[in-house]
GUMIPA-256141 format. One record per residue (C-alpha): residue number from 0; residue in one letter; x, y, z. Coordinates in steps of 0.25 Angstrom, whole numbers, plus 2048, in hexadecimal, padded with zeros to 3 digits. Last residue first. Layout:
NUM  A  X  Y  Z
...
This chain:
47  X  1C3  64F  626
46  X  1C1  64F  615
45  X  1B1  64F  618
44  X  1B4  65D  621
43  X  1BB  663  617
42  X  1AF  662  60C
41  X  1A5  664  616
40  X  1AC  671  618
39  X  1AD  673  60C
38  X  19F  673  607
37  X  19B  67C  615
36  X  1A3  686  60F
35  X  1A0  685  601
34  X  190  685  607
33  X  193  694  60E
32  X  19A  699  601
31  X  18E  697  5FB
30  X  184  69C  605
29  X  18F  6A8  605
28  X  18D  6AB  5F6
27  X  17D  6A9  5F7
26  X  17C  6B3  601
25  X  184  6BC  5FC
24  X  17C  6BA  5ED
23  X  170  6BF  5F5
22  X  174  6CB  5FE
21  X  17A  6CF  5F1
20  X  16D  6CD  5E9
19  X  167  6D5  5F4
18  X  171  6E1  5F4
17  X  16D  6E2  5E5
16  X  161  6E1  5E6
15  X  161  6ED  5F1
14  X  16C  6F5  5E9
13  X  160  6F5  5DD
12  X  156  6FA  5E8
11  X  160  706  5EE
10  X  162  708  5DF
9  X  154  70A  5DA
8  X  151  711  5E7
7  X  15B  71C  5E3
6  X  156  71D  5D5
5  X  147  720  5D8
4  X  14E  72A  5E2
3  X  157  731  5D8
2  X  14A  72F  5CF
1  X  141  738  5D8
0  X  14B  742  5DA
């Protein structure tokens, strides 16, 4: 019973890396998306 519990925290601590280099890549992905945005629209508003 011992190493079903050694086991389970061993996956609820691998799921937490996990879920944080999700959190992180998100992150990175939106700050992205967020500097295409602003890009463009400087980019529109130099052509008006």
């Amino acid at each position: 019973m011992a190493l079903r519990k050694h086991r389970t925290d061993a996956a609820i601590a691998a799921n937490e890396a996990d879920t944080t280099r999700i959190d992180a890549s998100t992150y990175w992905v939106c700050l992205a998306l967020l500097l295409a945005m602003v890009t463009l629209a400087m980019r529109i508003a130099s052509l008006w």
